[in-house]
N, C-alpha and C positions, 0 to 999 in steps of 0.2 A: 719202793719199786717204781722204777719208771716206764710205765703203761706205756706212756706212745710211742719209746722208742721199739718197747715189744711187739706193738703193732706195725709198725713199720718193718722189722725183721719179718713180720707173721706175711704182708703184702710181697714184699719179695721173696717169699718162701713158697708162694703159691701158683706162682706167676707159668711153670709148668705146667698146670692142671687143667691150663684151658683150654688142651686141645680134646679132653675127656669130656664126658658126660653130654647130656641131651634137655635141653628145653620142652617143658612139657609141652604136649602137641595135641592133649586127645582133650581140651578144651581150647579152639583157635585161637580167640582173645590172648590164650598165655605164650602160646606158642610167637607172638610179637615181640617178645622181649630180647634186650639186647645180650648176648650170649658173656659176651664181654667187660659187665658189669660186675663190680665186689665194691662191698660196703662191707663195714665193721665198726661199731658204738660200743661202748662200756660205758658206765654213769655208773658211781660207787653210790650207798648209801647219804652219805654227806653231801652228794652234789657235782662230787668232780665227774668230767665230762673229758671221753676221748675217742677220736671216732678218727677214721680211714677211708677212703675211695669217696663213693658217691651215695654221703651217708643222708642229701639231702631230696635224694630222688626218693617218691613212693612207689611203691608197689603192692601186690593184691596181697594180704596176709593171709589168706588162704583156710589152710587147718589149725593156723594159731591163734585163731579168732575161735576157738572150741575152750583153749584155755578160758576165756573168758564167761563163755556161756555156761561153763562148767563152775565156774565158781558161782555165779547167780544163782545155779540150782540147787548148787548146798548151799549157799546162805541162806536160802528157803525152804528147800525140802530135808536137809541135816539126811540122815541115816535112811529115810524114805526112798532115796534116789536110788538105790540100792536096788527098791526093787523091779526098775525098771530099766538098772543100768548098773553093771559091771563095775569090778573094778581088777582085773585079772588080765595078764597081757595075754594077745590075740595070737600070738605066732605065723598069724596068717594076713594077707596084704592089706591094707586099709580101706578097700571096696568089695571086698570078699562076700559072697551070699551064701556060704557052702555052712560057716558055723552058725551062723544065723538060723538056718532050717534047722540044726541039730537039736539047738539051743532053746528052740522054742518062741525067738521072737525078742531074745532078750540079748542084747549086745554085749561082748565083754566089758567093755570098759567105754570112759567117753569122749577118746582121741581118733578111734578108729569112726568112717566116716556112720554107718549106721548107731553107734553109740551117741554121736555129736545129732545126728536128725531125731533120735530119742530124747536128748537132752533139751534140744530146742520144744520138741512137741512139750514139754514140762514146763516150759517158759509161757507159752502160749496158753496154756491154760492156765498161768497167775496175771500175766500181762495182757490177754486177747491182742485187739490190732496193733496196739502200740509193742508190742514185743521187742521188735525189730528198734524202735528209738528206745526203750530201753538197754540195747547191747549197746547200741553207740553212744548212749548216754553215757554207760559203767566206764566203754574205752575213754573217751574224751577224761573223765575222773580220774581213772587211772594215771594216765601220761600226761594232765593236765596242759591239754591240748584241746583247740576248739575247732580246728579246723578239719577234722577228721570226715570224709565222707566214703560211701561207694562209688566204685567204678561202674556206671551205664551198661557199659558197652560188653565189660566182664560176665558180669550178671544175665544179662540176654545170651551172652554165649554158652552159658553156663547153663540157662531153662533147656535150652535148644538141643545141647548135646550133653545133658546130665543125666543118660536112660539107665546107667547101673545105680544111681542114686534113688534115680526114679522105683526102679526094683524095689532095693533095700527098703524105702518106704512103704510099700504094698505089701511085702513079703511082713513086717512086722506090722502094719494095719491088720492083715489076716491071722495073725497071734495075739490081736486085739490089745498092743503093745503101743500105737498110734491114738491119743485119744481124740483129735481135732480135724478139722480135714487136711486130709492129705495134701493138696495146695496149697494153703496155708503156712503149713509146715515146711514144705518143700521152696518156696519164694523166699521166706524170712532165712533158712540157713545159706541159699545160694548169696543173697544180701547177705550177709556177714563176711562168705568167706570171699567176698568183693570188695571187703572194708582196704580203701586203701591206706596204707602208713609208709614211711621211714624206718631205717632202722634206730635212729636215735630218739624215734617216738616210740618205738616198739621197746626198748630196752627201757626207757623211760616209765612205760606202762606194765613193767615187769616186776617193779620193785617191790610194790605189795608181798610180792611173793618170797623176794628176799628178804623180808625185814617181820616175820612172823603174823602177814596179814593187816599190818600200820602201810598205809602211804607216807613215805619215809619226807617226801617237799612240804606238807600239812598236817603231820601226826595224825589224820583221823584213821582208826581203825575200821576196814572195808570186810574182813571176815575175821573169826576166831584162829588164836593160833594151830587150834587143832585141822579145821580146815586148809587152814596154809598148809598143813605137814602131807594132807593128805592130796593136796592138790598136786605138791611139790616131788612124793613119792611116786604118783601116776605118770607126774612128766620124765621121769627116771625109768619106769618100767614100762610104758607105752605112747610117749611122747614119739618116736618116729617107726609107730605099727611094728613091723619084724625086722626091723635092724635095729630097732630098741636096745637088747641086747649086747648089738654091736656098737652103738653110740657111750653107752655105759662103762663097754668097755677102755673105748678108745679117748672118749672124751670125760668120764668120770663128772657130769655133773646133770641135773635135773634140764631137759630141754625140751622144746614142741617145734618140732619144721612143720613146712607149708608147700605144698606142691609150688608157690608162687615163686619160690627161692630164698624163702626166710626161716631163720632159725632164731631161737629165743632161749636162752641158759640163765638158772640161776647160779648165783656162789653165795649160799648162807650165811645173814649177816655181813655181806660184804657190796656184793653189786647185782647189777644185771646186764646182759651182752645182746649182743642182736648183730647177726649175720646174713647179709645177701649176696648171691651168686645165683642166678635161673636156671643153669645148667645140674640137672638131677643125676645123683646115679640109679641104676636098677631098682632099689627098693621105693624112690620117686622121695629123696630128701636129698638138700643141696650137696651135691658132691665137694664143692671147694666151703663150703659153709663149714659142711666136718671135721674138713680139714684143718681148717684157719682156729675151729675152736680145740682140735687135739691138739695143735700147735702151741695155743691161749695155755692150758693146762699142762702143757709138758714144761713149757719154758718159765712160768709161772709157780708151779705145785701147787695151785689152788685147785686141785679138785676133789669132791668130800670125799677119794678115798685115801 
């Protein structure tokens, strides 16, 4: 199959859709980004590499730096995680307070953004201060990349005007769901979701997932294959909050977006993708990102269904 000429049909098949969708704006840092940006990466299992637009530009990875944290916490807490975090999709928007008070303090799952501040507080308590250089230790491992830092400027934007996150934190400190301080917790997830990548680092750092938990460049095995299944199932049913659903449908394969404008797909056993586009639709996941990957999987028939 030849890949890049598919992507190159996928780049001018899109090329419509920019007059749609909106740059997030309710953290300002993001709100800078260039509207008219699209990236697209593919890297197979074996190595081959294919990438489109401006796949060497980075940007904030946002909520797909949850994938990450999320695995750390089953490689550690295995089944225990469970009881401090979901695994059930949310149906409801990814900063949501409403099922949170139902729930008792316990998050569905750990994409949505109070499942991801739960998951980190569970880091922090095997990790303490180094938590935060443990995430970007796992990423650097993952996509075998060293250069990986945070973005400054993101991160302050992010303390400053992060008050529904601020919420979610307290509301599950007070179901005694939070075990560390609340600060703590709160600085290290904003740090993560500042971590800035490419998409060719991102698809790069995805493969674990496709290759049943082996980093496919070094053969070391990073989790169990049971943990990749169930890593890989979540990003299927709650990788983009309540269009989850609609991503499954349209694009048939495991993914995690990022308010930043990055999307992240596995193809089992075969590769990993990574899509940028800023401009969000309604549900706050890349509107031309979803595109470009139902496009991937229509013209393709790689998708696991």
């Amino acid at each position: 199959m030849n890949y890049q000429s598919i992507l190159n049909e996928i780049q001018n098949e899109i090329k419509p859709l920019f007059k749609q969708g909106q740059v997030a704006n309710y953290i300002p840092a993001l709100a800078k980004a260039n509207p008219n940006d699209f990236a697209m990466s593919l890297i197979t299992l074996d190595g081959e590499e294919y990438n489109i637009g401006s796949y060497e530009k980075k940007f904030s990875i946002q909520s797909i730096s949850k994938v990450f944290t999320f695995t750390l916490a089953l490689k550690n807490y295995s089944k225990e995680l469970y009881k401090r975090v979901g695994h059930e999709p949310s149906g409801d928007p990814f900063n949501s307070l409403v099922q949170l008070e139902y729930e008792n303090g316990i998050p569905r799952n750990p994409f949505i953004n109070a499942g991801a501040i739960a998951t980190t507080d569970t880091l922090l308590s095997l990790y303490k201060d180094d938590t935060f250089k443990k995430v970007l230790e796992f990423i650097k491992e993952t996509s075998m990349q060293d250069d990986i830092i945070f973005n400054e400027n993101i991160y302050h934007s992010e303390l400053e005007h992060g008050f529904r996150n601020l919420a979610l934190i307290n509301l599950m400190k007070s179901f005694k769901n939070i075990k560390n301080n609340t600060e703590d917790v709160i600085q290290t997830y904003f740090k993560q979701c500042s971590i800035m990548m490419n998409t060719k680092q991102l698809a790069k750092s995805m493969l674990y997932l496709a290759n049943h938990g082996i980093n496919p460049k070094n053969n070391e095995r990073l989790i169990n294959e049971s943990q990749a299944k169930r890593i890989n199932s979540l990003m299927l049913t709650c990788g983009h909050y309540d269009a989850s659903g609609d991503f499954a449908y349209r694009v048939g394969l495991p993914g995690k977006s990022g308010v930043g404008g990055g999307i992240v797909a596995i193809v089992p056993k075969k590769m990993a993708i990574s899509v940028y586009s800023p401009k969000l639709n309604e549900k706050g996941n890349s509107l031309i990102g979803t595109k470009a990957l139902e496009l991937f999987t229509t013209k393709t028939g790689l998708s696991i269904f």
